[in-house]
C-alpha positions as a Markdown table, in Angstrom:
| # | Residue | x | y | z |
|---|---|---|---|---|
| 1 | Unk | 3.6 | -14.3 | 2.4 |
| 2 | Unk | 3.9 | -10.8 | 0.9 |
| 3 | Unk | 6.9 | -8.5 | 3.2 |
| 4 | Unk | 8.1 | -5.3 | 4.2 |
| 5 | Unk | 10.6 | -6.4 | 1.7 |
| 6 | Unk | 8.4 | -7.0 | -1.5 |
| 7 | Unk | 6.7 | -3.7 | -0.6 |
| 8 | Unk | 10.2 | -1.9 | -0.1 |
| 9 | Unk | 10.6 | -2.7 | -3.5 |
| 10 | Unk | 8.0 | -2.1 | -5.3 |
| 11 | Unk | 7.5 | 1.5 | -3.6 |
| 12 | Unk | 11.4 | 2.5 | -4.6 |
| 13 | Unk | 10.4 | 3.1 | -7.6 |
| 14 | Unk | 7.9 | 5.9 | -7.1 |
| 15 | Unk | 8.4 | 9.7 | -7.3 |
| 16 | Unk | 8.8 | 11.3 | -4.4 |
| 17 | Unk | 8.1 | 8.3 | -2.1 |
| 18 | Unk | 10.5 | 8.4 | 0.7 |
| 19 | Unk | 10.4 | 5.4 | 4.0 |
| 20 | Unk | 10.2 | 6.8 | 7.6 |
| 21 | Unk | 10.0 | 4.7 | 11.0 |
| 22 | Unk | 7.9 | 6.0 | 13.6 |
| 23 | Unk | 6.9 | 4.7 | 16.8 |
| 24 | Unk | 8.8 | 1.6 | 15.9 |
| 25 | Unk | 6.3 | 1.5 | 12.4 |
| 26 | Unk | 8.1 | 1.4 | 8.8 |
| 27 | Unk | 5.4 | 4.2 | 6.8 |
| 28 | Unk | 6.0 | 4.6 | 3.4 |
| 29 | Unk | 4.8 | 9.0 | 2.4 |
| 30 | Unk | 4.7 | 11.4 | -0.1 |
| 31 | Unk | 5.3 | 14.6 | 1.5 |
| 32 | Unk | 3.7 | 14.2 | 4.8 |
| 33 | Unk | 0.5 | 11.8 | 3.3 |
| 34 | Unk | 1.2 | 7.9 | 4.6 |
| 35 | Unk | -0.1 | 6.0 | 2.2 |
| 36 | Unk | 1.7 | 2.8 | 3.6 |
| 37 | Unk | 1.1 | 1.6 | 7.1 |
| 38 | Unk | 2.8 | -1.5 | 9.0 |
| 39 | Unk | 1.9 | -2.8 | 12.2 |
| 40 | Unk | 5.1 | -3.3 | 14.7 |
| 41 | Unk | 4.5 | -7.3 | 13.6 |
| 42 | Unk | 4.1 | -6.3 | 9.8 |
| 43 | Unk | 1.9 | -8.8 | 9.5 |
| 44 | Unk | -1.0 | -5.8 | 9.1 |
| 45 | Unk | -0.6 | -3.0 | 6.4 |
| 46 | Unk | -2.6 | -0.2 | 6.0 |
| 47 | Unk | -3.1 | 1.5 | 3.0 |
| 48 | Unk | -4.7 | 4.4 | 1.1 |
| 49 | Unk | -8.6 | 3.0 | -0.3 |
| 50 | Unk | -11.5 | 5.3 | -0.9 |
| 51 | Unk | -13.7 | 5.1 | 1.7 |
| 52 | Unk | -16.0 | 5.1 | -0.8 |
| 53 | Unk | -15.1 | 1.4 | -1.8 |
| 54 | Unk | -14.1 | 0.3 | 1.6 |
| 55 | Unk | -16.9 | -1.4 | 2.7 |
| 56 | Unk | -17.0 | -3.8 | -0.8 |
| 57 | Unk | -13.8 | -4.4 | -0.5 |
| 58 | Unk | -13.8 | -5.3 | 3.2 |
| 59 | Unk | -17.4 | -7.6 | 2.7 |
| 60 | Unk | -15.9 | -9.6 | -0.4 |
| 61 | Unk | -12.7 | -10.5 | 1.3 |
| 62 | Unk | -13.1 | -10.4 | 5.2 |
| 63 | Unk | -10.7 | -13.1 | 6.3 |
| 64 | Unk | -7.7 | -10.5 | 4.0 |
| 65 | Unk | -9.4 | -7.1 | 4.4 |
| 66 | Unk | -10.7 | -4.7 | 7.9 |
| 67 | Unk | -11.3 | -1.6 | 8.8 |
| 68 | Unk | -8.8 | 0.3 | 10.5 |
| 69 | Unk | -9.5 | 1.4 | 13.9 |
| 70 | Unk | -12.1 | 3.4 | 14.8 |
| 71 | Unk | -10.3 | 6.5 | 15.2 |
| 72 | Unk | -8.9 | 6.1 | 11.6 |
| 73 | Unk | -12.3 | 6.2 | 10.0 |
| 74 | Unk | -12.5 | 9.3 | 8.6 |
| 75 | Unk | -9.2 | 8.2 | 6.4 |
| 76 | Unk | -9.5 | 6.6 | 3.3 |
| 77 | Unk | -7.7 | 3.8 | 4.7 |
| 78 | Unk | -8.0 | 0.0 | 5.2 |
| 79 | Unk | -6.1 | -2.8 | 6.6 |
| 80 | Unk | -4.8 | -5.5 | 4.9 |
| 81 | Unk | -3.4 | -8.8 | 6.3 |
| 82 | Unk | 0.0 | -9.8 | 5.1 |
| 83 | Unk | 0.0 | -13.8 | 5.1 |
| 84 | Unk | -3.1 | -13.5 | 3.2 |
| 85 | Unk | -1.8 | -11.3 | 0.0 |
| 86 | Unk | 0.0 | -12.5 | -3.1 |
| 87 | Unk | 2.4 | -10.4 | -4.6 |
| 88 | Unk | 0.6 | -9.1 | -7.7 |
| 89 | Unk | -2.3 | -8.2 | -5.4 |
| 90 | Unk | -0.1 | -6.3 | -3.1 |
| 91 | Unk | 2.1 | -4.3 | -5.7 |
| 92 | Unk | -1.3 | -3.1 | -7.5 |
| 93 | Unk | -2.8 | -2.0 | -4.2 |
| 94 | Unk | 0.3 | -0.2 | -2.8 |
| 95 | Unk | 0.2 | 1.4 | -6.2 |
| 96 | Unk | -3.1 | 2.8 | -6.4 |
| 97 | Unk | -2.4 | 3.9 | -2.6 |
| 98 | Unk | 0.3 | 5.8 | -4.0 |
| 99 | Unk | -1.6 | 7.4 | -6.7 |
| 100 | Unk | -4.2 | 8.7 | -4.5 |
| 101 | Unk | -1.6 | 10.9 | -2.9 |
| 102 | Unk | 0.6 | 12.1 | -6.1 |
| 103 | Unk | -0.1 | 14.6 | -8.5 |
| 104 | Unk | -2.0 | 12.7 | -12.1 |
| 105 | Unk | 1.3 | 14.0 | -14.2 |
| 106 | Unk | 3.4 | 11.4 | -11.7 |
| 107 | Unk | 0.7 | 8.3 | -12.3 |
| 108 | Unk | 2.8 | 6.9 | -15.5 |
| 109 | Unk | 6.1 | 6.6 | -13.0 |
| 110 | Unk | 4.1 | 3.9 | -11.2 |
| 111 | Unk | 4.5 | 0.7 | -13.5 |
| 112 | Unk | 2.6 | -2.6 | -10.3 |
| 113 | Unk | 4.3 | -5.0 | -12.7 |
| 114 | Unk | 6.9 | -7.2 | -11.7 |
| 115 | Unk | 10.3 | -5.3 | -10.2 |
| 116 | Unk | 12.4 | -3.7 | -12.9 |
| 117 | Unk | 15.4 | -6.4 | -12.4 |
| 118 | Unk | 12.6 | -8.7 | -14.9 |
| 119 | Unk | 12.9 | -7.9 | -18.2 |
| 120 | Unk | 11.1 | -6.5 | -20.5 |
| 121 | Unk | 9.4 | -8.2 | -23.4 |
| 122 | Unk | 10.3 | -6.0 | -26.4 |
């Protein structure tokens, strides 16, 4: 099962990402955009989707993916359940959550492969 851990480390190496707990929630911002969302449980996170894509996503994997609640519709958001994620999955969608809220010039910064402590094949 995928953690507030495994995203804490994956999202440490983004520009300008910084952690904030609110109403007992760890949220995970650039600026004031949340693009990373736990439930009080973490075993829920939210994340930045296009809403575009939401329902496909959400209809091909219903027992990992669901909509956020209905007041959080208009976001281009979607919930994800944690047991149900492997890591790979989760680092490339917290990535592209992030990416949706960062300037283009900052998307080369954001590497979803393994943490940097692996290294590198030269």
């Amino acid at each position: 099962m995928v953690t507030v851990e495994d995203v804490r480390r994956v999202v440490s190496r983004f520009p300008r990402s910084s952690e904030h707990l609110i109403r007992d929630r760890v949220k995970f911002r650039v600026g004031s955009i949340v693009y990373v969302s736990f439930s009080r449980d973490e075993t829920l996170m939210g994340f930045a989707f296009p809403k575009e894509e939401r329902d496909a996503l959400i209809a091909a994997e219903p027992a990992k993916f669901l909509l956020p609640e209905e007041s959080s519709l208009r976001f281009n958001w979607v919930i994800a359940r944690m047991a149900e994620l492997s890591e790979p999955e989760m680092r490339e969608l917290v990535t592209e959550a992030w990416r949706m809220v960062v300037p283009k010039k900052l998307h080369p910064f954001a590497d979803p492969g393994p943490p940097s402590s692996t290294p590198a094949r030269p």
